[in-house]
Each structure stands twice: as C-alpha cells, then as structure tokens.
N, CA, C and O atoms as a GROMACS GRO file, in nm:
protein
  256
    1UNK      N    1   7.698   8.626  13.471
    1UNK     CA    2   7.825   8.558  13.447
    1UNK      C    3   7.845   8.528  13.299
    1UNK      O    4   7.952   8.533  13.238
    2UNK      N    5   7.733   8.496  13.254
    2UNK     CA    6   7.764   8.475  13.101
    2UNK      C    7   7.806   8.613  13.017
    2UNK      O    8   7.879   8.628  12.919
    3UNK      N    9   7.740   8.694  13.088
    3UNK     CA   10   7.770   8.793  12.968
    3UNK      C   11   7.905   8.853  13.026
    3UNK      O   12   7.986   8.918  12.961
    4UNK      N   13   7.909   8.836  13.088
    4UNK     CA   14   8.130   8.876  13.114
    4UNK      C   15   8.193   8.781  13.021
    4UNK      O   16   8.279   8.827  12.945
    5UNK      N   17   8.153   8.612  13.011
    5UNK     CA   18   8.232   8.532  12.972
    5UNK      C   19   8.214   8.581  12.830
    5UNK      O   20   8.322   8.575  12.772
    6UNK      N   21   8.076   8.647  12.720
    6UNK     CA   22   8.074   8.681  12.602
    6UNK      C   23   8.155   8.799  12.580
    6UNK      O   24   8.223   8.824  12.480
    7UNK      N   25   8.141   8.877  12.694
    7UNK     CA   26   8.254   8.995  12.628
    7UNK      C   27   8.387   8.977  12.663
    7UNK      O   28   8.462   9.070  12.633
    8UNK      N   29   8.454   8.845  12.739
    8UNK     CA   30   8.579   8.825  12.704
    8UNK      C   31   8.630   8.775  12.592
    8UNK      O   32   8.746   8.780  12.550
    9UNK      N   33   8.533   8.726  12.546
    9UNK     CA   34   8.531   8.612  12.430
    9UNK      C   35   8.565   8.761  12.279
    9UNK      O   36   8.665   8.778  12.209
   10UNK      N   37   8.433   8.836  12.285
   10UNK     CA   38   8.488   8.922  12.203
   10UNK      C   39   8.576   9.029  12.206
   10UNK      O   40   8.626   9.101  12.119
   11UNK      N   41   8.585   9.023  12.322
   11UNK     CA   42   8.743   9.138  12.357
   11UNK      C   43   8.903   9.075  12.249
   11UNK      O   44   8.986   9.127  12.174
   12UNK      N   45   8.869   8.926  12.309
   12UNK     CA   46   9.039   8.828  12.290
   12UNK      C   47   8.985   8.809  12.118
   12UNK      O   48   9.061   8.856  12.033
   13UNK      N   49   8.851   8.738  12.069
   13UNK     CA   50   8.848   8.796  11.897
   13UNK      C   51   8.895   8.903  11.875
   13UNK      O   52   8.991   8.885  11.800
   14UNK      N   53   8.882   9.011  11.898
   14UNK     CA   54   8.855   9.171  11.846
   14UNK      C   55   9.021   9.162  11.860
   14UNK      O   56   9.051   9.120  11.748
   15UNK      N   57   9.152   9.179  11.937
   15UNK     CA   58   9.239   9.179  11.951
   15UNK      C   59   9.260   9.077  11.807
   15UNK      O   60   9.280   9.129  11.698
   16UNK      N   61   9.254   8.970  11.820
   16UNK     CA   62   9.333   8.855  11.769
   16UNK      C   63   9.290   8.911  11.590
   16UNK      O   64   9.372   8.902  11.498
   17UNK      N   65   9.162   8.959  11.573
   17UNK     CA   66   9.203   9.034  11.441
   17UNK      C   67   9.273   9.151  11.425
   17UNK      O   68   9.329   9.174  11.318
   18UNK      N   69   9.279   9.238  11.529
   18UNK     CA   70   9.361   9.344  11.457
   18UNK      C   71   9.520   9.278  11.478
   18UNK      O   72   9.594   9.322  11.390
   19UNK      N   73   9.577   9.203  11.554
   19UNK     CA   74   9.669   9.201  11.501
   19UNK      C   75   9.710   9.113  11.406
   19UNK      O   76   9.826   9.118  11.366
   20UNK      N   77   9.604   9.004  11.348
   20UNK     CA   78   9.611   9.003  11.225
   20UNK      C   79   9.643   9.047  11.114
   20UNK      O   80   9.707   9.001  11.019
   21UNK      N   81   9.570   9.185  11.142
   21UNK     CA   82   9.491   9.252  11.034
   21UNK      C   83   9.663   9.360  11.004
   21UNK      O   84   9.723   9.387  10.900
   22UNK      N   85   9.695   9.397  11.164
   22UNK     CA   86   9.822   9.518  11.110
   22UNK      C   87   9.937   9.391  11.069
   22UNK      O   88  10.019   9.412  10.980
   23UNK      N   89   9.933   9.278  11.135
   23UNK     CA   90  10.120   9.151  11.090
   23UNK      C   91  10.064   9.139  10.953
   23UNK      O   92  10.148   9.074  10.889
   24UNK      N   93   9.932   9.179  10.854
   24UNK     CA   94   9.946   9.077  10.749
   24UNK      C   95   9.870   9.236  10.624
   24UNK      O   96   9.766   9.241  10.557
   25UNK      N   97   9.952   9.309  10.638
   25UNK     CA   98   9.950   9.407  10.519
   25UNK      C   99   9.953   9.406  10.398
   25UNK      O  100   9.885   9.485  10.333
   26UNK      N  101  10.046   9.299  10.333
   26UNK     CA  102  10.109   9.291  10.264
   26UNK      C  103  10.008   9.281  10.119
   26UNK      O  104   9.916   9.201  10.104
   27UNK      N  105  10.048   9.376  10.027
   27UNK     CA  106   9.921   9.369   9.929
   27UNK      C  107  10.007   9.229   9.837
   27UNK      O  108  10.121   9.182   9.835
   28UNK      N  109   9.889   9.206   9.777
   28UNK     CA  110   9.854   9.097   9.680
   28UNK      C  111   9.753   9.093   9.551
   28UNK      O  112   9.638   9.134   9.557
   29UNK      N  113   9.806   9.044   9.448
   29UNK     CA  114   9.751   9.056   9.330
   29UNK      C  115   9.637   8.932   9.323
   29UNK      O  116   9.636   8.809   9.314
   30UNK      N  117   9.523   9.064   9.334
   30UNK     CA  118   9.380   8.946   9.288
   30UNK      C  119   9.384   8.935   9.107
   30UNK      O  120   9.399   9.031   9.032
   31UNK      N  121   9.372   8.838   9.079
   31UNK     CA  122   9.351   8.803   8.955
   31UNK      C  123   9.226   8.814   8.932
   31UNK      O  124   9.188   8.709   8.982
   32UNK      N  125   9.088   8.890   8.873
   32UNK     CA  126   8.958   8.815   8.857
   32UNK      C  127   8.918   8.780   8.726
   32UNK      O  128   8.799   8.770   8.693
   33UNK      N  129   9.068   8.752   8.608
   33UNK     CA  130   9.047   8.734   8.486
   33UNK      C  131   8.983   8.845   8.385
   33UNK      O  132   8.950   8.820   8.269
   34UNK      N  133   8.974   8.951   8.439
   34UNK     CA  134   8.948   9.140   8.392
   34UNK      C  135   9.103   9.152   8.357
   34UNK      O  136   9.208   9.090   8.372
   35UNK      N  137   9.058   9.260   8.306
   35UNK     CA  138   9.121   9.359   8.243
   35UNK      C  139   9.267   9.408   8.338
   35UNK      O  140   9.382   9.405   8.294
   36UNK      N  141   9.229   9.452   8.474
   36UNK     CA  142   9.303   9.544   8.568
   36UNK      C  143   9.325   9.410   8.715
   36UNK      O  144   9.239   9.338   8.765
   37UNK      N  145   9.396   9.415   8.731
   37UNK     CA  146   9.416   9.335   8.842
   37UNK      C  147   9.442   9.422   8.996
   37UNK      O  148   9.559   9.460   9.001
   38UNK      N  149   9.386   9.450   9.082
   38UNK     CA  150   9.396   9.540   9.183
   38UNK      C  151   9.508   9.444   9.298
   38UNK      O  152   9.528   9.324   9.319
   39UNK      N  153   9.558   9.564   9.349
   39UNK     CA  154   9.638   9.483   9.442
   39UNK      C  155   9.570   9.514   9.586
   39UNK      O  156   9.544   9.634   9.597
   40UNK      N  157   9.533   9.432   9.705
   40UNK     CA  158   9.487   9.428   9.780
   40UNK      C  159   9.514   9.364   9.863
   40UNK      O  160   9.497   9.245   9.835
   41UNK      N  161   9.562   9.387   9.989
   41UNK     CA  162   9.626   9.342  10.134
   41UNK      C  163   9.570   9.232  10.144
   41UNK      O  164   9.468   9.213  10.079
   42UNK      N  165   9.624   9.126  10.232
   42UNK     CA  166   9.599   8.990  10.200
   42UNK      C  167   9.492   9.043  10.389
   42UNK      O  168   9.379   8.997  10.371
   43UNK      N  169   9.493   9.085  10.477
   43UNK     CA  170   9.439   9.076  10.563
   43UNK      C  171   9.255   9.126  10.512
   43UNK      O  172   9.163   9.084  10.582
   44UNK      N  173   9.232   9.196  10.412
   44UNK     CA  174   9.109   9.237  10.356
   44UNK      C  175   9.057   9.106  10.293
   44UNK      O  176   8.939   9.088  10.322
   45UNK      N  177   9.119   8.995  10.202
   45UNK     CA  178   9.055   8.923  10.114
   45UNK      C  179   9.011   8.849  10.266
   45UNK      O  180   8.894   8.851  10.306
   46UNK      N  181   9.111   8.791  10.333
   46UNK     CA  182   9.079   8.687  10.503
   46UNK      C  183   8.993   8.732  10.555
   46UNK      O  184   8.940   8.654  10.634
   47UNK      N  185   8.930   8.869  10.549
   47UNK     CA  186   8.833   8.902  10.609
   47UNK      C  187   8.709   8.926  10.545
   47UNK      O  188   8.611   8.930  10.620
   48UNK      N  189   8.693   8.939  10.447
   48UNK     CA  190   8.579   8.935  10.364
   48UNK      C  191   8.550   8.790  10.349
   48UNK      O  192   8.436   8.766  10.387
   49UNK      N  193   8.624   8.669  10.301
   49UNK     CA  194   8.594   8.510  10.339
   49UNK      C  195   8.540   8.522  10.453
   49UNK      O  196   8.420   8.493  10.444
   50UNK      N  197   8.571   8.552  10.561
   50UNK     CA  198   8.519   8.522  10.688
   50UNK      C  199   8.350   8.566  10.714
   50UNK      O  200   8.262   8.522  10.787
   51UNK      N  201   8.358   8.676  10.614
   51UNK     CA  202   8.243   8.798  10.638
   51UNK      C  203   8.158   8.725  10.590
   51UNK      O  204   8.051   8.724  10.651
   52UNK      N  205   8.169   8.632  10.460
   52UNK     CA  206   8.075   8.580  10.328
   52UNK      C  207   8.065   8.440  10.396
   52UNK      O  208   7.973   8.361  10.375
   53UNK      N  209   8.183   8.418  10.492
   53UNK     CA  210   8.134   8.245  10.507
   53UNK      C  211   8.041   8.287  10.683
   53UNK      O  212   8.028   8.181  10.745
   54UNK      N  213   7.996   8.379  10.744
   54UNK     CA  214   7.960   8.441  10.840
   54UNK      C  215   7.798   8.445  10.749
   54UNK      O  216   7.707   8.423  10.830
   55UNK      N  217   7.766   8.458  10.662
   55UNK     CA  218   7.658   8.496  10.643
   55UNK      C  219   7.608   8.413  10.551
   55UNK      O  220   7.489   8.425  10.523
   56UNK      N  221   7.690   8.312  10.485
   56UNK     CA  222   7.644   8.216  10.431
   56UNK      C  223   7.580   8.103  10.496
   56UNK      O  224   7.492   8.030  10.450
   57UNK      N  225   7.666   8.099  10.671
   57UNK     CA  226   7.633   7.962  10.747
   57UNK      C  227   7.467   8.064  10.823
   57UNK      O  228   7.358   8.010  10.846
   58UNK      N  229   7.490   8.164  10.838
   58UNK     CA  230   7.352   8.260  10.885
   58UNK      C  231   7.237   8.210  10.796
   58UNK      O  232   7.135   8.162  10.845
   59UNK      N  233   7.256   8.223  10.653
   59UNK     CA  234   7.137   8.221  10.529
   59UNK      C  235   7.112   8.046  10.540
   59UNK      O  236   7.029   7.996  10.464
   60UNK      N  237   7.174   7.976  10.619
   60UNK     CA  238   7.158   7.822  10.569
   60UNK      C  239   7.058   7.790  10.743
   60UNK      O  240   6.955   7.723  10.760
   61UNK      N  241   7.123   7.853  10.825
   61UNK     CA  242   7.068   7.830  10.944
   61UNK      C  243   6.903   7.888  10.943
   61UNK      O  244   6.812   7.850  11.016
   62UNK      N  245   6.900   7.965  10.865
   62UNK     CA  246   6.808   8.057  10.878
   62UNK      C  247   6.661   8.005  10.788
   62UNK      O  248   6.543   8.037  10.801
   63UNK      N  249   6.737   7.899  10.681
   63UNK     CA  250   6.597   7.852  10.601
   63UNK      C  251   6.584   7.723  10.659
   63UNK      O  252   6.479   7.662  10.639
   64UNK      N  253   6.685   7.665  10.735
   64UNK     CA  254   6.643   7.534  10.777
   64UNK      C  255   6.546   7.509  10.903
   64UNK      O  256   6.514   7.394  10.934
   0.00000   0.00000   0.00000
C-alpha cells in the first residue's frame, strides 16, 4: 500500500513540474556581473534552486 501511495505522490509531482516547466518559458536575463549576460527560461533557474536546495538539505542530513 505504501508504495502505490509513493508512486502517486510522484506521478501528481512529476505532472505538477512539467506543467510548470511548459506555463513558465519565458526567458530571463541572469545578471552574474560578467561580461555576457545569458538569457535563460525562468522554469530552468526554479529548477536548479530546487536541485541545489535538494542536495544541500541531503549534505546537511547526511553529516549530522
């Protein structure tokens, strides 16, 4: 029973980012104080935060 309830769980995530990911296209200017400023879809930066704060709370869990 649990593992039905985990793969509903990541079915309704997995959905709820892609349509994130296709409603929020829209590129955007990263500034990183360089030279070239790249423009990059605002659904990539939301997901890389997620990715870095995913493995930051991992690296903290992991030495404590």
């Amino acid at each position: 029973m649990s593992r039905l309830i985990f793969w509903l769980l990541v079915l309704v995530l997995s959905l709820v980012i892609i349509v994130f990911a296709v409603l929020n296209r829209e590129p955007v200017e990263l500034d990183l104080w360089v030279y070239q400023t790249p423009f990059i879809p605002v659904f990539v930066l939301v997901l890389i935060g997620i990715f870095i704060g995913f493995l930051w709370g991992g690296l903290v869990a992991w030495f404590s």
